[in-house]
C-alpha positions, 0 to 999 in steps of 0.5 A: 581362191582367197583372191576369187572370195575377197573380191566376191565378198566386195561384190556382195557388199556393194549388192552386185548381184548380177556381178557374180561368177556362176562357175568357177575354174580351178585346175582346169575343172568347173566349180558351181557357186554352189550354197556352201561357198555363198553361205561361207561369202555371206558370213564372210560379208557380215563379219567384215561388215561387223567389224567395220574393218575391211581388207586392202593394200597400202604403198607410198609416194613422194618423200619425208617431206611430203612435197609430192603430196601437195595440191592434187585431184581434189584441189587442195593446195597447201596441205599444211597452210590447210591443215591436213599436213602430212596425215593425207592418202591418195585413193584407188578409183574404188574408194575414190570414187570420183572426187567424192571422198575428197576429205574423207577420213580412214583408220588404217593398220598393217597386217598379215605381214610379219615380215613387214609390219612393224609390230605394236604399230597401232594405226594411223589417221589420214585424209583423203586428198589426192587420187591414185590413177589406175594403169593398164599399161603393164600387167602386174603391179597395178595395184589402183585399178579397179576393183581394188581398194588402196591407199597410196599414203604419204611417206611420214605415214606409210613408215609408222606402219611398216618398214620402208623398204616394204613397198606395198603392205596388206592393211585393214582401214574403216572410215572414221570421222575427222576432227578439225580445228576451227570451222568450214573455209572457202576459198572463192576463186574465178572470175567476176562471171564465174565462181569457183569455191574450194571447200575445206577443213570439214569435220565429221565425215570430212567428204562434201556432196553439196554446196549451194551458195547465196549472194545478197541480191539472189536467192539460194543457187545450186553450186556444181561439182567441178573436181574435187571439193572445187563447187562452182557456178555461172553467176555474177556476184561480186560486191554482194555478201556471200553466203554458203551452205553446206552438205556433207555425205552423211546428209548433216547440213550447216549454212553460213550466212553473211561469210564473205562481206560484199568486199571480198576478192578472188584468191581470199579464204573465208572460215565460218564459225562452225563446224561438222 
């Protein structure tokens, strides 16, 4: 019953409807979603939503030292050269949402579990940097397929909150904004008739959803999502200035003029003087 309420509370916040059970079964007898049960739903719903704290589950991958944690589905590299470090979490399809939580940062605590929750933890600060795929090929155990929401964190992380030998933990966890060091970078990769840009580093809310590009022969092009925080576009701009503009999911937009000089080379990272 707890299971059928959670999941319907996360219908609810997302305003899907239609996505409700109009009956429910329980020991072999028919329960209407009468008015008491979405009443207790809805109070359920605003309290979370009041709190800013909303419920899923947390294990972990890879080692101490992080190895596994590197590169991943949305196209970071080096986690450390790039400055995430150790601090990173890979989503469930439900958070991730497609790549475009990719440098989201999420405040996350154990709970509920007495036995494997290290008492007076506190919480812990990741970013989001990789994706945990769901599995359908076993029937339990499947704890990034959707709707559910998890967070697959670094080792180093994961141990701050709960006991390694846990394996997988109850936990709490609310977005909360990122603090970096410097400003926005872009690394241009590519070819000279194709332009491939990693963009990274994003305070604030952490997570592009736009990218326009301007070299200083052209006007303002919409650049494409190709995965991750990975923007691209078709055009030729090699020997010419590049300039950037970005935005972040919140709608906050900087533009960087004149970043890279018309001298710039595939493979080189470019940081602007500003940040989110």
């Amino acid at each position: 019953m707890i299971n059928l309420l959670n999941q319907s509370i996360h219908l609810y916040k997302s305003q899907n409807f239609s996505s409700f059970p109009t009956c429910i079964t329980m020991a072999g007898s028919p329960f209407l979603l009468g008015g008491v049960i979405f009443t207790t739903l809805l109070v359920l719903a605003m309290a979370s939503s009041k709190s800013g704290w909303y419920d899923a589950h947390a294990t972990f991958y890879g080692d101490m030292q992080g190895k596994e944690t590197m590169q991943g589905a949305c196209g970071y590299g080096d986690l450390f050269k790039q400055g995430y470090g150790l601090e990173t979490t890979a989503l469930s399809a439900a958070l991730f949402d497609g790549g475009l939580s990719c440098g989201a940062c999420f405040k996350i605590r154990c709970v509920n579990d007495p036995q494997w929750c290290i008492p007076d933890a506190g919480t812990i600060t990741v970013t989001a940097t990789n994706f945990c795929p769901a599995n359908y090929s076993k029937p339990t155990g499947n704890w990034c397929n959707p709707p559910l929401q998890h967070f697959d964190l670094s080792m180093p992380m994961f141990v701050k909150i709960a006991h390694y030998k846990a394996g997988i933990v109850p936990v709490q966890y609310r977005r909360v904004g990122c603090h970096r060091r410097g400003g926005v970078k872009f690394e241009i990769k590519g070819n000279p008739y194709w332009v491939l840009v990693l963009v990274f580093n994003v305070g604030g809310v952490g997570d592009v959803s736009n990218v326009k590009i301007k070299g200083s022969n052209t006007r303002w092009m919409q650049m494409s999502r190709n995965w991750g925080q990975n923007w691209d576009v078709g055009v030729v701009l090699v020997r010419q200035t590049l300039s950037f503009q970005v935005t972040t999911r919140d709608r906050k937009m900087i533009q960087f003029h004149n970043l890279a000089p018309a001298h710039w080379l595939f493979g080189q990272t470019f940081e602007g003087k500003s940040n989110f």
